[in-house]
C-alpha positions as CSV (number, residue, x, y, z in Angstrom):
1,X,3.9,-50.2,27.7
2,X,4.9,-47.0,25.7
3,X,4.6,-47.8,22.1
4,X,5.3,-45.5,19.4
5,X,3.0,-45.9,16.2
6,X,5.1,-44.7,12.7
7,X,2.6,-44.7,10.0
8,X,3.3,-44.4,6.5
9,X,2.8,-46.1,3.3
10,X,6.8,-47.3,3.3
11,X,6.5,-47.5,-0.6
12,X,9.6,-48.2,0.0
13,X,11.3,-48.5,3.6
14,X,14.1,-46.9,3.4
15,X,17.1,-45.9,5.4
16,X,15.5,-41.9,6.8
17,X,12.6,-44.8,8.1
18,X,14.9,-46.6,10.4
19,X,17.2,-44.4,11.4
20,X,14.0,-42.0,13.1
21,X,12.6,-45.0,14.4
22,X,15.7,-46.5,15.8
23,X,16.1,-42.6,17.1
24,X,12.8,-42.6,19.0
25,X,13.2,-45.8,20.9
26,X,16.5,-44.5,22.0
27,X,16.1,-41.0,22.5
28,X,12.6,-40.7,23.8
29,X,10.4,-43.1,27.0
30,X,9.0,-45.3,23.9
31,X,9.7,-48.5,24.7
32,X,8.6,-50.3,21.4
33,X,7.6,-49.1,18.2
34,X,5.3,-50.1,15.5
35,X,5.6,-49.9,12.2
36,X,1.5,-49.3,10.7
37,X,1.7,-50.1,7.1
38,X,-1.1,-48.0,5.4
39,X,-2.6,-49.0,2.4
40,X,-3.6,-46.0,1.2
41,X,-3.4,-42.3,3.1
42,X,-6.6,-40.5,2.0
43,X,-4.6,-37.5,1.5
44,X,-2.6,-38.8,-1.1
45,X,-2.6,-40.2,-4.6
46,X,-2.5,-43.7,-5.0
47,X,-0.6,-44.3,-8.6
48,X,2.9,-45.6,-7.5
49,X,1.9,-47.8,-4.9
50,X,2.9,-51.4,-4.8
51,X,0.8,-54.5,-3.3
52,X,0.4,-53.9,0.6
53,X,2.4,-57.7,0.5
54,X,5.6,-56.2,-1.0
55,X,5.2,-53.2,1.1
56,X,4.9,-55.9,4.2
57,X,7.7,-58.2,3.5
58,X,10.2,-55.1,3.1
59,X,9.9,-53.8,6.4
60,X,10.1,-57.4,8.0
61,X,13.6,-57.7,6.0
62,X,14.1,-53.9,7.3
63,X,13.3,-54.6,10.9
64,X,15.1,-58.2,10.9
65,X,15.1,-59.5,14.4
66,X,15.1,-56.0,16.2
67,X,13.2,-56.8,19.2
68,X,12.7,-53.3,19.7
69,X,10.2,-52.7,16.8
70,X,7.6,-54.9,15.3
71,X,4.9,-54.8,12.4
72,X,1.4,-53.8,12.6
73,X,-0.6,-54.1,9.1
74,X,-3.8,-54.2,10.5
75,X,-5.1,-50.9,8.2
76,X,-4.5,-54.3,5.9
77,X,-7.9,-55.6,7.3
78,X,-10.2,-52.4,8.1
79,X,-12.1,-50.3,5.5
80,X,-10.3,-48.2,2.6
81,X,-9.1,-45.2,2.8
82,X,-8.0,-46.4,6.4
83,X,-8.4,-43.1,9.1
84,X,-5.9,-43.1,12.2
85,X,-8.6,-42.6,14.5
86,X,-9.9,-45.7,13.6
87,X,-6.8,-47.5,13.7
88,X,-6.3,-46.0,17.0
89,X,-9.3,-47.0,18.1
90,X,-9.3,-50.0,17.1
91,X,-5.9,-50.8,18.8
92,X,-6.7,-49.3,21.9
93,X,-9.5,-51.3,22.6
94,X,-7.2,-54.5,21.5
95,X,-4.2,-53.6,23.5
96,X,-5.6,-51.5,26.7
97,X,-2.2,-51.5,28.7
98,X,-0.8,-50.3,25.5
99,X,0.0,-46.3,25.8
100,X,-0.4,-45.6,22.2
101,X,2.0,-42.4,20.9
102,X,1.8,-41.2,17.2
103,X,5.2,-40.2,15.6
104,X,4.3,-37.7,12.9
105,X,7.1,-35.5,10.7
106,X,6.4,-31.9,11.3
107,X,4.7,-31.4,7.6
108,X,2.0,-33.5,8.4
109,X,0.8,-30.9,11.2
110,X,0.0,-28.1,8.7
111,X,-2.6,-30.7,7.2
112,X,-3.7,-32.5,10.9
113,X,-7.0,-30.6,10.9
114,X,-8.2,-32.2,7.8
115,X,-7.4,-35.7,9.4
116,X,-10.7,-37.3,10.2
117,X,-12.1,-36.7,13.5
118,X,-8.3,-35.1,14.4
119,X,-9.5,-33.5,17.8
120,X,-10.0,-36.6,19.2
121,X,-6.5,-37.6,18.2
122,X,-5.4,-34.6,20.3
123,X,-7.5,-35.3,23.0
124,X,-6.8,-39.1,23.4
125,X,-3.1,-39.7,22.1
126,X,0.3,-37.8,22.6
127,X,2.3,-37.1,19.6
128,X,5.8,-37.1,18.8
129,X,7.3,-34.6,15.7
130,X,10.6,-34.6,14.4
131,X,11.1,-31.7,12.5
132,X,11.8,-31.5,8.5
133,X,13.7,-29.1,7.2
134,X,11.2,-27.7,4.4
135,X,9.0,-26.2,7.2
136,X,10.4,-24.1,9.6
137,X,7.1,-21.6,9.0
138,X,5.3,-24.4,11.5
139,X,4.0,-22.5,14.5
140,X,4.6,-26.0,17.2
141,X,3.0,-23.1,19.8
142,X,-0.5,-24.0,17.8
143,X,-0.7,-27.3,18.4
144,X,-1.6,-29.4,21.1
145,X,-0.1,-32.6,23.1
146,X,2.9,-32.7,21.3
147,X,6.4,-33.3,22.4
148,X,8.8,-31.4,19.2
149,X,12.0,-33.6,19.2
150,X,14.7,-31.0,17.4
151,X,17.3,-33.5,18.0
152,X,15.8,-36.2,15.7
153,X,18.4,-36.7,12.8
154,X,17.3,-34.3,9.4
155,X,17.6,-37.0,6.4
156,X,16.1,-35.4,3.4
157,X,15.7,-38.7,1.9
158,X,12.2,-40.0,0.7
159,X,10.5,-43.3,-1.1
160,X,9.5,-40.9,-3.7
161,X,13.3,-40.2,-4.7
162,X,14.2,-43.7,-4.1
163,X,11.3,-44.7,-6.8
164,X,12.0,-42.2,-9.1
165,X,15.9,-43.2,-8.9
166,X,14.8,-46.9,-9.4
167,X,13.0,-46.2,-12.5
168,X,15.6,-44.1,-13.9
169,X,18.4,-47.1,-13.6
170,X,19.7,-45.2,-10.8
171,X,22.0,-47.4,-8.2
172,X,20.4,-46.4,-4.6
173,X,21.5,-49.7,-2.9
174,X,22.5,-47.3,0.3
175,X,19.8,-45.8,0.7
176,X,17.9,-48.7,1.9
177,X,18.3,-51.5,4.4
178,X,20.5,-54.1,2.4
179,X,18.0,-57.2,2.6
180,X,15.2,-54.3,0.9
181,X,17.5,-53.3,-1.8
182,X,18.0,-57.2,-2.7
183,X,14.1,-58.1,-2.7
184,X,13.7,-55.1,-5.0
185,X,16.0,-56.0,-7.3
186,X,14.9,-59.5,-7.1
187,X,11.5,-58.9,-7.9
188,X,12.1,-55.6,-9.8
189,X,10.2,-53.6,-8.2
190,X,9.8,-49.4,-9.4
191,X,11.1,-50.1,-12.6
């Protein structure tokens, strides 16, 4: 089975998350996709980021019962900072009929040979970019088993906006899935 793997922190899921995902089962051969909750991306600071549970139970409410995509926290369970070679490792030896595909935004290619042990991500696993609109000086002709998808929807929205919005009193109730903007405000989260 073809499954897409979208990583990220989803600190919070928000609407940009599911309309690419929801555009790569449709639009490309993926026939499932993963959500892979990271607990922390060793590339990144770690300040604003909430308990991996809150992270969790958003993008269940997000995904609701669309069959097409499912949950994966198992970064959850493995050492910290969590590498994607070992979570790809890891997977592929626990799902072996699995055909594992990484779905990266194009900004995280200028930074991919400082991911750990990244030529054995090129080697091993195909890779799916949707292009962002801050870096059209990425040279796609550099890189390696990757499939550029220029018709992915360009949402220039991000978790760090929606926080920032949050703690500023700001209403941003459509920029996430409706049952994510409830449990936020329910638990008053970002504030």
């Amino acid at each position: 089975m073809k499954t897409g793997l979208f990583f990220g922190s989803f600190n919070p899921v928000h609407i940009g998350h599911m309309v690419l995902a929801n555009y790569f089962i449709e639009f490309t051969p993926l026939e499932e996709l993963w959500f892979v909750i990271s607990p922390h991306n060793p590339l990144k600071k770690k300040e604003s980021l909430l308990a991996d549970h809150f992270r969790l139970e958003m993008v269940e409410l997000a995904i609701g019962n669309d069959y097409r995509f499912r949950i994966c926290d198992i970064e959850f369970n493995m050492p910290r900072p969590s590498y994607t070679i070992d979570t790809l490792a890891y997977l592929s030896e626990k799902h072996p009929k699995n055909e594992f595909v990484l779905i990266m935004g194009s900004d995280s290619l200028a930074a991919f040979h400082k991911w750990k042990n990244f030529e054995q991500i090129i080697a091993r696993y195909h890779r799916y970019i949707y292009p962002r609109q801050t870096d059209a000086a990425v040279d796609y002709k550099a890189h390696k088993n990757i499939t550029l998808l220029e018709g992915a929807p360009m949402l220039e929205v991000s978790s760090s906006f929606i926080r920032s919005a949050i703690s500023g009193k700001k209403d941003v109730r459509h920029f996430l899935p409706g049952p994510v903007y409830e449990y936020i405000e329910k638990y008053n989260l970002y504030r």
